[in-house]
C-alpha positions in Angstrom: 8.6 19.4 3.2 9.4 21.0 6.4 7.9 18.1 8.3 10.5 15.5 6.7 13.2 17.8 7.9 14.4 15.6 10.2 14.5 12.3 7.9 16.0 14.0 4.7 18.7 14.9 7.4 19.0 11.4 8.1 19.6 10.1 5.0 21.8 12.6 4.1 23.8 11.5 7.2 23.5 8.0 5.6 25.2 9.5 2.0 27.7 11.4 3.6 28.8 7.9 5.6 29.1 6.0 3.0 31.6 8.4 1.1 33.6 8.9 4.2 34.1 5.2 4.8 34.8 4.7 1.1 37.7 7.0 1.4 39.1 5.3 4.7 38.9 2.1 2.9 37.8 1.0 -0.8 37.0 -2.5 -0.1 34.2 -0.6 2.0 32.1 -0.1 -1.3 32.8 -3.4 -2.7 30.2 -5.9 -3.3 31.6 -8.7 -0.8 31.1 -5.8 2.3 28.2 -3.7 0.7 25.7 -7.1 0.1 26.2 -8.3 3.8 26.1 -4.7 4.9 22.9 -4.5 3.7 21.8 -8.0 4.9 22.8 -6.5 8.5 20.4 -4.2 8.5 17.5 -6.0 8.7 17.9 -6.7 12.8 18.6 -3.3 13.5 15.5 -1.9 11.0 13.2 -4.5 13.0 14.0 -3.2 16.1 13.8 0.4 15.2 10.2 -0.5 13.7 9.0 -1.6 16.8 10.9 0.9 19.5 9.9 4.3 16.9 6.1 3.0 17.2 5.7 2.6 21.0 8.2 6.0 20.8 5.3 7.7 19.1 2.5 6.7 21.5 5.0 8.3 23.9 6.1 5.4 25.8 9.3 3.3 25.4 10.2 -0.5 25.1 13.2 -1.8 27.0 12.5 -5.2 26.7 12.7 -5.6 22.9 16.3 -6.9 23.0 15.1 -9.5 25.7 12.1 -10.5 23.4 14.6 -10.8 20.8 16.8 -13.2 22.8 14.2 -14.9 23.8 12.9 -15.7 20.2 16.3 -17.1 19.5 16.3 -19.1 22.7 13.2 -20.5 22.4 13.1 -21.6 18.5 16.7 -22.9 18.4 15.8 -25.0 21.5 12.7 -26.6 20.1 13.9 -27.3 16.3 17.2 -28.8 18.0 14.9 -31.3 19.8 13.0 -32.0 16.7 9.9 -30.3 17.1 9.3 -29.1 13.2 10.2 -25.8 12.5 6.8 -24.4 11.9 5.7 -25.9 15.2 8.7 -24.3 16.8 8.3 -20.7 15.2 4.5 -20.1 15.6 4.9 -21.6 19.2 7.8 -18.9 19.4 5.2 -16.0 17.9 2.9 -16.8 20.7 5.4 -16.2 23.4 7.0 -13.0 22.2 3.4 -11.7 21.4 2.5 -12.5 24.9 5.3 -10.5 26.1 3.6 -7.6 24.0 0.2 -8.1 25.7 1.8 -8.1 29.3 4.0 -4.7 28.2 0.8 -3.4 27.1 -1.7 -3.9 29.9 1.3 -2.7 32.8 1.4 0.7 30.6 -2.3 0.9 29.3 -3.8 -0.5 32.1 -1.8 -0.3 35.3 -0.2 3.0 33.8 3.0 1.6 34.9 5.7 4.1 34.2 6.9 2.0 30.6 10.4 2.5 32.0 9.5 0.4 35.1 7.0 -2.0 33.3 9.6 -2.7 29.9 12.4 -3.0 32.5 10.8 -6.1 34.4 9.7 -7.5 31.3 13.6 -7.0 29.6 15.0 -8.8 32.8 11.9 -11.9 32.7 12.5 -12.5 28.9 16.1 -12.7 29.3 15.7 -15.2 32.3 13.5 -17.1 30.2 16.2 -17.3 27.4 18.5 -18.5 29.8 16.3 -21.1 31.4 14.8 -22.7 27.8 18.0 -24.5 27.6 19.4 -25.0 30.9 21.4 -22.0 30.9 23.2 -23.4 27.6 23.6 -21.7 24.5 21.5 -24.1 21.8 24.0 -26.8 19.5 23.9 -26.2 16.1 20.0 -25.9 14.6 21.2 -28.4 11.6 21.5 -27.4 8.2 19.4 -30.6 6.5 15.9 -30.4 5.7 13.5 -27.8 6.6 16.4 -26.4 9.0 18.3 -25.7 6.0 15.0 -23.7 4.3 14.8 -22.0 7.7 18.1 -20.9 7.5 17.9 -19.8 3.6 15.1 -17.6 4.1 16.1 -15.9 7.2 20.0 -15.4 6.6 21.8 -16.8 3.5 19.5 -16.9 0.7 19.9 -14.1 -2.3 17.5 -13.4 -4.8 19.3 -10.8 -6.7 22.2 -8.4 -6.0 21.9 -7.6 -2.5 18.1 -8.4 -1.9 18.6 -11.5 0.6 14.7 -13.0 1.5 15.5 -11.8 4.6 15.7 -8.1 3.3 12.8 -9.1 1.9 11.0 -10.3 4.9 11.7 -7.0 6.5 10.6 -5.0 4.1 7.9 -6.3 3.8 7.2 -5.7 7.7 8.4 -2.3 7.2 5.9 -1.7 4.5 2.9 -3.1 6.5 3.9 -1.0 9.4 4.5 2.0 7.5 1.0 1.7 5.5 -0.9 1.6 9.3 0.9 4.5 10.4 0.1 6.6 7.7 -2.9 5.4 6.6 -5.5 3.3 8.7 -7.5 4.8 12.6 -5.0 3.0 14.1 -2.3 5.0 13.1 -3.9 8.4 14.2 -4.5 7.2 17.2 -1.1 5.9 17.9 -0.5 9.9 16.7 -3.1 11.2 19.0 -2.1 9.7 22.2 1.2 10.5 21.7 0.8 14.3 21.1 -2.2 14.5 24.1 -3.0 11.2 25.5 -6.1 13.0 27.3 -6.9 14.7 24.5 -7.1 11.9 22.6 -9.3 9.6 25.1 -11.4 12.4 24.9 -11.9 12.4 21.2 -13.1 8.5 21.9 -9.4 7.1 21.3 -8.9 3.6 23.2 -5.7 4.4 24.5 -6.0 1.1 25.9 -6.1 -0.8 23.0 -3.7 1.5 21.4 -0.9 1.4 23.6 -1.2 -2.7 23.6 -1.3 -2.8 19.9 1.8 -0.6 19.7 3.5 -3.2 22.3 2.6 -6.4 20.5 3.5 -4.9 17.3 7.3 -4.3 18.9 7.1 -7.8 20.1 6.3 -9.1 16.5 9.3 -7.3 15.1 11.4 -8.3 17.5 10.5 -12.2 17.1 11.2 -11.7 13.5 14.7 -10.2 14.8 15.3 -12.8 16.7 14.5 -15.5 13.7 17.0 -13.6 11.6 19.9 -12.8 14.4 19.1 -17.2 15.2 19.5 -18.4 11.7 22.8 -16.4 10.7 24.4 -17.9 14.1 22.8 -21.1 13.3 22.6 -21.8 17.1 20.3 -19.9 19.9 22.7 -18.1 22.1 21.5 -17.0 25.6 22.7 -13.2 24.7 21.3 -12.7 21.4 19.7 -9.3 21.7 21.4 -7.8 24.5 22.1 -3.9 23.8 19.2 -3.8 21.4 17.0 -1.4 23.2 19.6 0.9 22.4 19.5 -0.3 18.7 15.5 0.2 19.1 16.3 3.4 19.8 19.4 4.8 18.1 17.2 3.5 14.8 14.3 5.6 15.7 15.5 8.8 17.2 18.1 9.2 13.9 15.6 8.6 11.6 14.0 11.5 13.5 11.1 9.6 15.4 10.5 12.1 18.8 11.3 10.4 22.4 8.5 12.7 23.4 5.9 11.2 21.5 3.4 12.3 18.8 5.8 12.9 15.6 8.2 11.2 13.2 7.9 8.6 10.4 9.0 5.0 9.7 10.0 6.0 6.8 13.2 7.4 8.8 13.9 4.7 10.3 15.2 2.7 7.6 18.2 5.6 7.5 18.1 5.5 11.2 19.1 1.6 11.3 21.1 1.7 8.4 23.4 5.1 10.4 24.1 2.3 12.7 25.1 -0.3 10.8 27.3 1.5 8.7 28.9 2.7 11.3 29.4 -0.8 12.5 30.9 -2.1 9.5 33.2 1.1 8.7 34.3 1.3 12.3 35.0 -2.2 12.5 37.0 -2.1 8.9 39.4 1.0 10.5 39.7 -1.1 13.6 38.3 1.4 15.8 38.0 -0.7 19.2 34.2 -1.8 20.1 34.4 0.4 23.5 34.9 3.6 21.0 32.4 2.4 18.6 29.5 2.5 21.6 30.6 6.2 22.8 30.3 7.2 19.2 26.5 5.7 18.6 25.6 6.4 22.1 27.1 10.3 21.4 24.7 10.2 18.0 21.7 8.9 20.3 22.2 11.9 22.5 22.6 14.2 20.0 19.7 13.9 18.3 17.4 13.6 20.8 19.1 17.3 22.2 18.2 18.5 18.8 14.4 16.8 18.5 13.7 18.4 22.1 15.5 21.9 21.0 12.9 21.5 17.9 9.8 21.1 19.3 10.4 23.6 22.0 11.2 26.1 19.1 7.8 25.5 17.8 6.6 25.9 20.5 7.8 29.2 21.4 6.7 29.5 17.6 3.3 29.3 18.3 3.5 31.8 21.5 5.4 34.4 19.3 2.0 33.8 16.6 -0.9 34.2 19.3 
């Protein structure tokens, strides 16, 4: 139990949110705010999948909010120059998995620094978004035919209550993602070489393969972001994405995934993303300005980390106080 520490604390940081904003405001806990609340999520969940798995190899992904701009850029642009929307999304898939493949070979490879590599990837992805369209934001995707299926299944359609197929969708991802963490090689090695890469390349590990795999599995998440964040605009817009990386992030590290590496569960981050949006949506319903709303998460962000580095070097000092 002591091991979940961290994520029951998130989730009781979720319960205690909920009942403060409620008081603040009752329309808060109504239907009309809680349904698209939840559908909200789903971006910021994506995105915290993706950024708390590379956190756990012990690296980080600044580019995921570029990927995720790019995604939009690149799929609005082709489906609003008629190239069918299959054609345009797995074409899209390819690109932002590519991005994943480069960001793993600079780190896993090269042993680029992530912080350098993911930073010259952030700022090529978001030149790319820019350039797909001639430095225009997309027109309107359409809303007959398959654009209007597009748009059901990754924004406006509900199935029941507040279960949107894009809530779905993520889900589902977060399932698959979760069930390899906890339960396949790969997910002990994405363990292993975040607690001791050399141990681990030791033990036989390919930290190689598992640093790239942890890359392209960011970039997969956050081309299903970008689907989502494209078919509630109904447009590509050349800054989808932008402040993401600290979305990645705030997700992960609240739902009590380490920035050092080699600890913490996805399990979290579904708190983790949903501490952000709530805060979003209750902030915005008291009209606290957007500047106040960023010192608050970013204050969070800090926080926790302070207290996830304060932890592990009490175990540490744990162990010393044993031997």
């Amino acid at each position: 139990m002591k091991k979940y520490a961290s994520v029951i604390t998130a989730y009781v940081g979720v319960a205690i949110l909920l009942v403060v904003f409620s008081f603040m405001n009752p329309n808060f806990i109504k239907t009309r705010n809680l349904y698209p609340l939840v559908r909200s999520i789903c971006p910021y969940l994506l995105v915290g999948i993706g950024q708390g798995i590379v956190c756990i190899t012990g690296n980080i992904d600044l580019s995921i909010g570029s990927v995720l701009g790019m995604s939009a850029m690149i799929s609005a642009t082709m489906v609003c120059n008629g190239v069918p929307v299959i054609v345009a999304v797995l074409v899209d898939l390819v690109a932002c998995l590519a991005v994943g493949l480069v960001n793993g070979v600079l780190v896993g490879k090269f042993k680029l620094p992530p912080f350098i590599g993911t930073l010259g990837t952030m700022t090529i992805c978001r030149g790319i978004a820019q350039l797909v369209n001639g430095n225009y934001n997309t027109g309107d995707i359409g809303s007959e035919g398959p654009q209007t299926l597009f748009r059901d299944i990754f924004y406006y359609k509900r199935l029941i209550g507040p279960f949107y197929i894009s809530v779905i969708i993520t889900l589902v991802i977060w399932f698959c993602f979760n069930y390899l963490m906890n339960y396949t090689r790969t997910g002990r090695h994405v363990y292993a070489i975040g607690s001791n890469v050399d141990a681990a390349r030791l033990s036989g590990v390919d930290v190689f393969k598992t640093t790239t795999t942890a890359y392209m599995i960011s970039a997969f998440c956050s081309f299903t972001a970008g689907l989502i964040t494209m078919a509630a605009a109904g447009m590509g817009s050349m800054q989808a994405g932008m402040s993401y990386e600290m979305y990645g992030v705030a997700a992960a590290v609240i739902g009590g995934i380490s920035t050092l590496g080699g600890s913490g569960y996805l399990i979290g981050t579904i708190a983790g993303a949903s501490v952000w949006a709530i805060l979003q949506n209750g902030l915005t319903m008291a009209d606290v300005p957007v500047a106040l709303r960023n010192i608050i998460i970013g204050i969070i962000v800090v926080v926790c980390v302070l207290l996830d580095i304060a932890r592990r070097s009490g175990l540490k000092i744990g162990g010393k106080k044993k031997a």
